[in-house]
N, C-alpha and C positions, 0 to 999 in steps of 0.2 A: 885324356890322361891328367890335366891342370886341374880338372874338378874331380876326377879322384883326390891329386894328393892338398887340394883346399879342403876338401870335408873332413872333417874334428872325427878321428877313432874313434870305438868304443871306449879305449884306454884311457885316451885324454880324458871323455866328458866323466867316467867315472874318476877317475883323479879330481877334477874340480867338484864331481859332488862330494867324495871322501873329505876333500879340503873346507868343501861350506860346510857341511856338517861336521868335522873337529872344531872349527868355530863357532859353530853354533852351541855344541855341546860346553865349550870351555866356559861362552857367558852364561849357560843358564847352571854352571856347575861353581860358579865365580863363588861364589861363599859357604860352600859345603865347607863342614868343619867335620873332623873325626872324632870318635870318643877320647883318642889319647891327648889331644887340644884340647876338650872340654873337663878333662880330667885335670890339667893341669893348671885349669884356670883360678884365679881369687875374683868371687867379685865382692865388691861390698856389697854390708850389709841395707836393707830394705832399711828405709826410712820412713818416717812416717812424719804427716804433718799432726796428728793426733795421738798420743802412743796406744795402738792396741787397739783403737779403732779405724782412723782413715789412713791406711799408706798410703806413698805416692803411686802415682798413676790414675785412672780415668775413675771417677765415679759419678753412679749416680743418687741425689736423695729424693724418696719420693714420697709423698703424704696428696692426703685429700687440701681442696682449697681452704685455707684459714684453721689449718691443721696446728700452725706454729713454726715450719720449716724456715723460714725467712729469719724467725728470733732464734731458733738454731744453729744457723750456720752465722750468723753476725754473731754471738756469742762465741762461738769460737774464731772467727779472723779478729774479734779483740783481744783472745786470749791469746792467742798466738803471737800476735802483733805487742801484745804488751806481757808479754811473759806472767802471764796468771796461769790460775786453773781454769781448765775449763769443763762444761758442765758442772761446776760448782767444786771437782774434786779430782781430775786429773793436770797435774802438774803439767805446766808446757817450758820449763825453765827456761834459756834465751830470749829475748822477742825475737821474732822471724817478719819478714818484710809479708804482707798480703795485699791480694787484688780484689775488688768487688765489686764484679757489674749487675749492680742494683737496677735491673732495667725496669720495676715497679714501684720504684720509691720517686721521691726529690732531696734536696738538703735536707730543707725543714724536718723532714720524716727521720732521716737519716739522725740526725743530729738530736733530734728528740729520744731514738731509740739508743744509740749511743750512750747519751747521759743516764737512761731509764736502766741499761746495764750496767755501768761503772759508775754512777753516783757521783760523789764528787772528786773519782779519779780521772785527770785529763784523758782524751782521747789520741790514743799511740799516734807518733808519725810515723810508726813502721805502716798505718793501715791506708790504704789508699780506695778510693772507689770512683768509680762512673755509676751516671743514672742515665747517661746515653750513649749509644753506637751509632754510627753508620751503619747502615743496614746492610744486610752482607760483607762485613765489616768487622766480624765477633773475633776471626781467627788472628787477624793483620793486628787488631788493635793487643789482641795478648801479647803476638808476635813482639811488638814495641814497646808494652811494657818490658816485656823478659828481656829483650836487649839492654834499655837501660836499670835494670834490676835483674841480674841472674841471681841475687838471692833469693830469691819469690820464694817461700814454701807454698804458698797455697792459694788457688783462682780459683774464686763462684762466679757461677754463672747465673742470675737468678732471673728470670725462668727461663729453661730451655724454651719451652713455646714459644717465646718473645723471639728467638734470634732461628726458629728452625724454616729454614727455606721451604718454597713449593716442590716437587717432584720434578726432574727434570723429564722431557717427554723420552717415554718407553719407560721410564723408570718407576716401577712400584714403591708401593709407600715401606716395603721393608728396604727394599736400598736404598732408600732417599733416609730411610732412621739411622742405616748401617754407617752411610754415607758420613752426616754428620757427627753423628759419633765417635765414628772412627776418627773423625780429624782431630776431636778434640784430645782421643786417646794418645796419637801422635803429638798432636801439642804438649800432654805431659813425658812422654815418655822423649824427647829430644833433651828434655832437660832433668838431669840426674836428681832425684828428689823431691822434684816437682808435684805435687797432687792438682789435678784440675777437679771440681765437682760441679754440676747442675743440679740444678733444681729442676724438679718435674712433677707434673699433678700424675695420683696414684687411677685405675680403672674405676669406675662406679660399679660392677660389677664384681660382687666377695670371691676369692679365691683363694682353697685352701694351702697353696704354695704361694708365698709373698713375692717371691719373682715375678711372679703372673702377675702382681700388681702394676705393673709399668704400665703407663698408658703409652697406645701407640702400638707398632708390630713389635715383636722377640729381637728385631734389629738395635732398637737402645739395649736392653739390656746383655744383649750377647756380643756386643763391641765394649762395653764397662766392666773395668777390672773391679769392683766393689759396688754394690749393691746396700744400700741405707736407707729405710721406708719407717717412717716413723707412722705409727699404730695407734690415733687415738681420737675414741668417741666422743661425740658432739658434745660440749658441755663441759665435758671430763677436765681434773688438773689432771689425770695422769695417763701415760703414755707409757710405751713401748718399740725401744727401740730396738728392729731386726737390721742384723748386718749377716753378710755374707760376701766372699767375692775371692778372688785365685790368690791373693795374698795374704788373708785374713779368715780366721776359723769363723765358723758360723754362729753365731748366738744370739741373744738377745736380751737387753739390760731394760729393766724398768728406769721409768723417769718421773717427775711429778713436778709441775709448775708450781715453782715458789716466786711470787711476787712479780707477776709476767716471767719471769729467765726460769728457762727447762733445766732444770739440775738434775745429776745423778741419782737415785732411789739407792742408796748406800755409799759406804765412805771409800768402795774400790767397785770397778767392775766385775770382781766375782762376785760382790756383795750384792749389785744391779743382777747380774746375769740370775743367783740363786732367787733376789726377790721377784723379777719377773717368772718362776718357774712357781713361783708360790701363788701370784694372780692367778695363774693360768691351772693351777690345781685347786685352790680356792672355787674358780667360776664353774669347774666341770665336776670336781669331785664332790660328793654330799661331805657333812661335817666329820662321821664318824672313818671316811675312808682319808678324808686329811690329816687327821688326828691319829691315823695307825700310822700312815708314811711318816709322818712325822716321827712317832714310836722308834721305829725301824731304823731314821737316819740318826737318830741320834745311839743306833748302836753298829759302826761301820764295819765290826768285826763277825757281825752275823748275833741275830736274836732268834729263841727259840718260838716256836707258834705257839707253845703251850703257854708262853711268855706272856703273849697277845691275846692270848685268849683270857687269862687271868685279869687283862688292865680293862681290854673293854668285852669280854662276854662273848658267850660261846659259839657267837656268827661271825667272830674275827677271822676265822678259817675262809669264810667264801670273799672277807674283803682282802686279804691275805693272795687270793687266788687272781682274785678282779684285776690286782695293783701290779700283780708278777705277770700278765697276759699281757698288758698295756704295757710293759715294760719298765715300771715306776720304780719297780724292786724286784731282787734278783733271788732264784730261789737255788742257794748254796747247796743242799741235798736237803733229804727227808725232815719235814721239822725245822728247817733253820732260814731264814731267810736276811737280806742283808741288802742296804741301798744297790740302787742301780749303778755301776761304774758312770763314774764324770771325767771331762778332759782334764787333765792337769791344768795347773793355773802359773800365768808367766809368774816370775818372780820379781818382774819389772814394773807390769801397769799392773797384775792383777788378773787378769783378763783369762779365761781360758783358751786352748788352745791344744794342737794336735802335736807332738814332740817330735822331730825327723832324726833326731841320734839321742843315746843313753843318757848323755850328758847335756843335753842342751834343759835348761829353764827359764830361759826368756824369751821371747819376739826377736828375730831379727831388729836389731836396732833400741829395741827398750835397755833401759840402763837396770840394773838390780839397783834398789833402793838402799 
């Protein structure tokens, strides 16, 4: 009878499982939020350490070796850092404090390129750089900059290869990329505003989506809130810049090397965005179908084909057709054809972009001019 009434009920044992699993369920239920929470939230707006190009949070830039990325992204932590333009024409107004681990350079270098971009303007003390880590050491040493500098807008990391760890065992080479990526994304995202960026060498292998450029598995790029590959053949002054990424509209600005320093290929980023669409029609299209689009854009309210036909002759109809298949231009009805819809363009940097209410016309965080 004493070991009947010592052995635990059905009652009881299901009572304590009800009880560990309500606790269980409370921690993994600990930060659910409801739409009427999220409804009533404000958050600020997106920040950017570049307006219109790089917001804050994780990115990556990624070109071939001796592409120019290095004169790049130092062209802008001096712009930032010393409240210029950067790329030769976007405004950074404040200086903003910056980090830059130069892990391919030395002073000398440093200090050479420095002057080779600002001339005889001194070199900011908002800019700071390392050209060494501790090895395994990348995260900690940011860590302690941002402590004593929570103004930081903006850490390069220049090159991720120099600071990317081996696999740990069982771990594949995509969660060893996810792995540090993701820390780094965490490193900016703990600090409101913050933009982290690496540098990264682009695939040797062409691909017709520039995401796919990343070298490495899909793990770098699918942990990076922004995506920055700059585009440009051997030899070449001029380039193209593709950006994409969850905070920033997709596009692409030409650029062209003036006197070593990458500058913008127009006096705003709609100006880059339209002239890189111009190479890119230029290289694929023959003379006389550039020359029709062109026709065309310059009538946004719709031009007639008979129109076309009149300026350049009577096989403007089958380039008329070619230009509306490829999507170049848009065919209004019977007869009439009219540029292809574009995004709207902030009213801030310039920059195109996707509109989320009636009335918005700028970037999160860009100013109207």
């Amino acid at each position: 009878m004493s070991e009947d009434r010592d052995r635990p009920t059905v009652s009881d044992t299901s009572d304590a499982s009800d009880s560990a699993q309500e606790e269980l369920d409370a921690k993994l239920l600990a930060d659910l939020k409801s739409g009427d929470w999220l409804h009533e939230q404000d958050f600020p707006p997106l920040r950017y350490a570049v307006d219109g190009l790089l917001p804050e949070g994780f990115s990556l830039l990624i070109g071939p070796p001796k592409a120019g990325k290095s004169w790049l992204v130092l062209d802008l932590l001096l712009a930032i850092s010393g409240g210029r333009r950067a790329v030769g024409k976007i405004p950074m107004g404040l200086p903003r404090r910056v980090l830059y681990l130069a892990l391919e350079d030395g002073d000398r270098r440093m200090q050479d390129r420095c002057r080779k971009l600002l001339g005889d303007t001194p070199i900011p003390s908002r800019f700071h750089y390392l050209t060494q880590v501790q090895p395994n050491f990348v995260l900690s040493t940011i860590g302690a900059f941002l402590r004593r500098f929570p103004d930081t807008a903006l850490v390069v990391v220049d090159t991720l290869g120099k600071v990317m760890p081996p696999s740990q065992p069982g771990e594949s080479a995509y969660q060893r990329d996810y792995r540090v990526a993701g820390a780094l994304k965490r490193a900016a995202d703990a600090h409101k505003g913050l933009a982290v960026t690496a540098i990264h060498h682009d695939r040797k292998a062409a691909s017709e989506d520039f995401i796919d450029s990343v070298s490495g598995t899909h793990g770098l790029a699918g942990a990076a809130d922004t995506i920055i590959v700059l585009a440009r053949k051997r030899q070449s002054q001029e380039a193209v810049l593709k950006v994409t990424g969850r905070d920033v509209p997709e596009a692409e600005y030409a650029m062209v090397m003036h006197e070593g320093t990458w500058v913008l290929d127009g006096a705003s980023l709609a100006e880059a965005a339209e002239n890189a669409r111009n190479r890119e029609e230029a290289g694929n299209l023959g003379d006389t179908s550039v020359s029709i689009l062109q026709f065309v854009r310059q009538h946004p309210q719709g031009v007639r084909a008979a129109d076309v036909r009149e300026k350049f002759g009577d096989n403007a109809d089958q380039y008329l057709k070619r230009l509306a298949d490829d999507g170049r231009i848009t065919k209004l009805r019977r007869g009439i054809y009219a540029p292809a819809p574009q995004l709207p363009l902030c009213a801030g940097c310039g920059g195109p972009f996707e509109q989320l209410t009636p009335d918005q016309t700028t970037h999160p965080g860009c100013e109207a001019a």
